[in-house]
N, C-alpha and C positions, 0 to 999 in steps of 0.2 A: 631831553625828554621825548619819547615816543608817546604817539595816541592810538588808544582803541574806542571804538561806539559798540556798546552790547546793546541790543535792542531789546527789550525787557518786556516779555509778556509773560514770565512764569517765576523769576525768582524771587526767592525770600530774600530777607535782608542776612541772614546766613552766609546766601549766597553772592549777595551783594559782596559783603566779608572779607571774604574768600577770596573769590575774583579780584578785590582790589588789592588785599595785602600781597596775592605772589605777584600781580601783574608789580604793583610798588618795588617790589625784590626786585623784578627785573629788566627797571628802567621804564615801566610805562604808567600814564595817567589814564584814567579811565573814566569814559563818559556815559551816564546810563538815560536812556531816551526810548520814548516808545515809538515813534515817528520819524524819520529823514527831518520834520518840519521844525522837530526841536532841536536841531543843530544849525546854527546861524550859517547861512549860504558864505560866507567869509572864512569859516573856521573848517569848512569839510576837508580842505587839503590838505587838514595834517594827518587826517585821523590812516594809519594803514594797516587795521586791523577790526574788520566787524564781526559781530557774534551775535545769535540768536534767531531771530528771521526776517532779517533785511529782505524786502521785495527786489526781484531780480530787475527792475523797473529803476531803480535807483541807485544801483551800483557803478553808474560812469560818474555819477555826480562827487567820486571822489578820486580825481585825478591819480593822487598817491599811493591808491591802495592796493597792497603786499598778498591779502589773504584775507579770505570769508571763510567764516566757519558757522555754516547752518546747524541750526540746533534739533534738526529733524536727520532720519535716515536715508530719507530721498531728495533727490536733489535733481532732480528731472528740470524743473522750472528755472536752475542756475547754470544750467551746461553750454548754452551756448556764447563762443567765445564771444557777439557782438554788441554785450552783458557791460564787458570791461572796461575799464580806461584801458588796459596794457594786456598782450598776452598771456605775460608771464604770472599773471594774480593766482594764486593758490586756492584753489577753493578745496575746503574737506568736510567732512558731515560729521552726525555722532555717532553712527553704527556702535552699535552694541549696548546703546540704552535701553533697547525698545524691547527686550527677548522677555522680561519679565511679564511686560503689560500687555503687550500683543499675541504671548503665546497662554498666557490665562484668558482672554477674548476667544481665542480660537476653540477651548476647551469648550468656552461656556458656549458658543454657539453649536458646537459640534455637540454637545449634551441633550441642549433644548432640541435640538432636531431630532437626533435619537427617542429623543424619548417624551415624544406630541409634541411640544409645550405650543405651536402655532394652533391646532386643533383646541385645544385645555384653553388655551388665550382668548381663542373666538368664541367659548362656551361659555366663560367669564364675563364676557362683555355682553354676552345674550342673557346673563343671568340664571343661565342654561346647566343644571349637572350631569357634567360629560360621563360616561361610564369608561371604563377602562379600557386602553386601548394595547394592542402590541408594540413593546418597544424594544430599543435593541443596545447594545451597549459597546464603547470603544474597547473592551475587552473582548478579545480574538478578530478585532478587526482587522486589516489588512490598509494602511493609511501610506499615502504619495504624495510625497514633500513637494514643492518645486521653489526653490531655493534654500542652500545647507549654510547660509551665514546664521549671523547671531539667533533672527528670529525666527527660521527655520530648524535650527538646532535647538531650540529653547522649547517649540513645537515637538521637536520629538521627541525630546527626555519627557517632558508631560504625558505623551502617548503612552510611551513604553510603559510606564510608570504605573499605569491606569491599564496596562494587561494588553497594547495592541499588540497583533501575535508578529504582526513585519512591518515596519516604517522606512521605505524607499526613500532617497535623497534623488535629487533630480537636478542636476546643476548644469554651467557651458563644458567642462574637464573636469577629466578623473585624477581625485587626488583624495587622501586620506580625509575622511573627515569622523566627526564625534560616534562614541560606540554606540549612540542612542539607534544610530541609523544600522538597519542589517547588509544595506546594503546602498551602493553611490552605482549612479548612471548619468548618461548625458543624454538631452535633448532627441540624441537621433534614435534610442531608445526609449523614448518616451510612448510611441503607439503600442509596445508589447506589456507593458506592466501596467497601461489605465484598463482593460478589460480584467484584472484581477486588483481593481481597488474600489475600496468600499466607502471611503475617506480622505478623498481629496485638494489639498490646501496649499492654496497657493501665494507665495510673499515674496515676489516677484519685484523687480524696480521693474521702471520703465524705459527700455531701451529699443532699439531699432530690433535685435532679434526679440525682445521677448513681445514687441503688438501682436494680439491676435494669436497666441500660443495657443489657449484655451479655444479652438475653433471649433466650428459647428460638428466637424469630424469628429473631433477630439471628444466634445464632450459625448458624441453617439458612440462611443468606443465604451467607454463606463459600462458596468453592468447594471441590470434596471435594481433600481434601491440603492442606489450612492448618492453620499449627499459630497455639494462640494462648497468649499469657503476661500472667499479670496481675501484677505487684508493685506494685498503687495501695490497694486495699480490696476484699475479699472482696465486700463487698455489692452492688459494680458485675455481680458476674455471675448468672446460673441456674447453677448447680453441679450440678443434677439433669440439666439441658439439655446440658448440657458433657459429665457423663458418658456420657449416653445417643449424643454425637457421636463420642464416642471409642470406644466400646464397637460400634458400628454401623460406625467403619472411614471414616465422615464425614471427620474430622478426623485428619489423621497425627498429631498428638500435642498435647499441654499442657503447659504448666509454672506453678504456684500458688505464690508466695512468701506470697499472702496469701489465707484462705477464710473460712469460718461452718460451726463454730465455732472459736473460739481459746483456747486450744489444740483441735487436733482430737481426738474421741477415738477410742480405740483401737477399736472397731467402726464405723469412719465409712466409707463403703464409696469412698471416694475412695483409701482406701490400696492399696486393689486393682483401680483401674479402669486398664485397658490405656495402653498411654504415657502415662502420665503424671508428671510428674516435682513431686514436693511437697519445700518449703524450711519451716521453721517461722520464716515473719515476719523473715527476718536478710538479706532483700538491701541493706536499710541498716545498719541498728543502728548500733553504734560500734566495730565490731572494725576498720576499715580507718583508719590514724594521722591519713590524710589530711582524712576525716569530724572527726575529731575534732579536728583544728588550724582546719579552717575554722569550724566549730561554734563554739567558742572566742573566734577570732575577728568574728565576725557580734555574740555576746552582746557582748562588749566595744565594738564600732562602735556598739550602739544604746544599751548602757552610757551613754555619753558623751552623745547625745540625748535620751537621758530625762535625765538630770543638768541639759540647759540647759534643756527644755522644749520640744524639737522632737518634730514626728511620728516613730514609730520608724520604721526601714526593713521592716520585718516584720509590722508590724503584723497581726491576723487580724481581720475582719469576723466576732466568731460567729455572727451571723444567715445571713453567705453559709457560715460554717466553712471561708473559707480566705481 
């Protein structure tokens, strides 16, 4: 018998199910714990298979282990190799859960911006009846992706969808991607097309090239009245740069699902920089059922490959950390 530890912050007993009868099919027993603490310090060296979100803080405490499969799409915090008991441990993520939930978050923030709702919000709360303001619509916008994976393409079928008249992809190489995009570019092309974008969004991981993409350059390159939204990694942007574009009137608005630091704290002067609209880290998560049934199933699909000894589908490069 083989072991796995799923670490269970989101499943139903559905899912419980599931996971147990194909892992059963395929020679494994399956432990479900919320904690490292509910696995008796005696027992962790069988287990060589975790899932869900084991803290990268705990993963040598099992000598054995084959392969981590985080139940998120970034995996920043699991890259480094001094993580392991061994070299060789597999770690892969769930990419491609997240395009539904994180690219309807993008819309709605990108809406509310367009069309006051920071202004309507503070009139509301003053008791105050706003009169009507000028608003403007993702129809014939002009919007710049910067990442063409699942939920950067998930982002632009929504666009398109919704009338944007060009949705650029902005990736490391050029290579085909979804027809939502009119058009793919790479990085070193990035300064020519943000002065004709109106719509900005970035879902970005975090790696060595993408820190600091989003720079104070960069964002003065935009033309005045774009708004821009990040739900990839805080560390893609200047957040000083950002507020000083907001605050100056630059930029008609922002929206941060994700910043530095995390949690923010309570004097971080982002909570009070003019349109701005802040999420704490939940444009994915696991709250939407749909995340969480494809999640489920992704683990199970590579389940079955690591059993025969094939490549997983997910697998992560942590040298590239993605």
């Amino acid at each position: 018998m083989r072991y796995i530890a799923v670490f269970d912050h989101f499943l139903r007993q559905d899912h419980r199910d599931q996971i147990t009868r194909i892992a059963g099919e395929l020679g494994f027993s399956v432990t479900y714990c919320t904690t490292v603490d509910d696995l008796p310090e005696s027992e962790r060296g069988r287990y060589e298979v975790l899932y869900g979100n084991p803290g990268p803080e705990i993963l040598h405490l099992f000598p054995n282990l084959k392969w981590v499969c985080v139940s998120s799409a970034g995996v920043d915090r699991h890259v480094d190799d001094a993580l392991y008991p061994n070299p060789d441990v597999i770690l892969s993520n769930s990419t491609g859960s997240y395009g539904v939930t994180i690219s309807e978050h993008v819309l709605m923030m990108a809406l509310m911006l367009l069309r006051q709702m920071p202004a309507f919000q503070e009139a509301a709360r003053e008791h105050r009846w706003h009169g009507p303001l000028p608003t403007r619509s993702i129809f014939g916008s002009r919007v710049t992706m910067l990442g063409t994976g699942d939920i950067g393409t998930a982002v632009a079928r929504r666009m398109k969808a919704l009338g944007a008249v060009s949705v650029t992809g902005v990736r490391r190489t050029l290579r085909p991607a979804d027809p939502a995009f009119d058009r793919i570019i790479t990085f070193r092309e990035l300064d020519e097309v943000l002065p004709e974008t109106d719509i900005l969004v970035s879902a970005l991981p975090h790696t060595a090239e993408t820190a600091g993409v989003l720079s104070r350059e960069r964002i003065g390159l935009l033309p005045g009245g774009a708004i821009l939204i990040n739900v990839g990694r805080g560390t893609a942007l200047d957040q000083a740069a950002l507020m000083d574009a907001l605050r100056s009137g630059h930029l008609a608005g922002a929206a941060l699902d994700v910043m530095v630091p995390e949690p923010l704290p309570a004097d971080h002067p982002l909570w009070t920089t003019p349109n701005l609209l802040l999420t704490p880290h939940i444009s994915g998560n696991m709250s939407l059922d749909h995340t969480c049934d494809v999640d489920v199933d992704f683990f199970c699909e590579d389940l079955e490959r690591f059993a025969r000894g094939l490549p997983l589908l997910r697998a992560v490069d942590r040298k590239r950390g993605y």
